[in-house]
N, C-alpha and C positions, 0 to 999 in steps of 0.2 A: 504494500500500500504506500503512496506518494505521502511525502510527508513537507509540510512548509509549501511557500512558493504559490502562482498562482493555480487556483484552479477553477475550472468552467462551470457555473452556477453558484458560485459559492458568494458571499456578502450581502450587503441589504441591495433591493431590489431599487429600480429606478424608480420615484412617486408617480411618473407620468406611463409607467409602464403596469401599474398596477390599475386593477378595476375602478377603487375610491380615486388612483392616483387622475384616473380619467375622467373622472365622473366632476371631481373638484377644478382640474383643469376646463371642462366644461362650464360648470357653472362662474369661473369666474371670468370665462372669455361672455358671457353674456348678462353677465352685471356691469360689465365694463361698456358691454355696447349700448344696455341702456341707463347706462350713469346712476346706477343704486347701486355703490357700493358701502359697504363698512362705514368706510370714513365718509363717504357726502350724507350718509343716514346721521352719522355724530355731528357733522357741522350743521344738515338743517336744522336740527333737535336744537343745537346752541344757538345758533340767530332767532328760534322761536319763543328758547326761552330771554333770551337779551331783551327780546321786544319788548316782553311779556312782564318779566321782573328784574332785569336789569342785570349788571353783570354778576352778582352773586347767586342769581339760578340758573345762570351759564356755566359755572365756574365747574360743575362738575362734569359737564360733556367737553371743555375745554381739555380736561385736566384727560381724558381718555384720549381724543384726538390728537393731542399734543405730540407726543413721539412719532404720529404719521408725517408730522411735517417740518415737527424741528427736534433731527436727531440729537443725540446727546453726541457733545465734540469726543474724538478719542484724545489721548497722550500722545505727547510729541516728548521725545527726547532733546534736552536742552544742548546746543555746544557751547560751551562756556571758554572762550581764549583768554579772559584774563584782560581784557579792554573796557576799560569805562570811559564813555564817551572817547576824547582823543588821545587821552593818557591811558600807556600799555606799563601793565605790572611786568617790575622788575624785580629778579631774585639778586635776594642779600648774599652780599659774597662769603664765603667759610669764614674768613678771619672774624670777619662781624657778628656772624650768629646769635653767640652766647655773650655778647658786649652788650654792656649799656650804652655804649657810644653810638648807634643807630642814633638819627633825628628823625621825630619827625620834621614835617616841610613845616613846621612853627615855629621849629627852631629846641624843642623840650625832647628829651629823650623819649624815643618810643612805649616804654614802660612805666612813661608818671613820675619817676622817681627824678630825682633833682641829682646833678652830676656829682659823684665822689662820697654820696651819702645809701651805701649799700646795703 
């Protein structure tokens, strides 16, 4: 017996190759041609209650509809070079490191402390 690897019939089947998978692709090709679908049934429901009671007996067919039209953003990875605005960080040389002698651009030693008082 074949072991691993692909074999013929085997995995989940296609949605559009299954009987429901057909039956649903039907029916949404013809909600579509005549403009009832899910989401225009949630936005008329919402303009009727807007009319009707204002934005607070909207607010819950909004809150359904809402992911139909305004995804949630995904994550972007930041790149971060170390530039703010036109000034680019620079690394402290080794000698300096461990020195209170660093300034800052104030003219006061990086760490607060007042020169020679360790």
């Amino acid at each position: 017996m074949p072991r691993g690897g692909k074999r013929k019939g085997a995995g989940r089947k296609k949605t559009a190759d299954t009987p429901i998978g057909k039956l649903r692709q039907e029916l949404t090709i013809r909600a579509l041609k005549e403009g009832t679908t899910p989401l225009e049934v949630m936005l008329e429901a919402m303009r009727e209650a807007y009319e009707q009671g204002g934005a607070s007996a909207a607010m819950p067919y909004a809150k359904e509809a809402a992911p139909y039209l305004h995804p949630k953003l995904s994550s972007v990875d930041a790149k971060v070079d170390g530039v703010i605005g036109q000034y680019a960080a620079q690394p402290i040389p080794v000698e300096q490191r461990d020195s209170d002698a660093v300034a800052s651009p104030a003219g006061t030693p990086a760490n607060g402390h007042s020169p020679g008082h360790g």
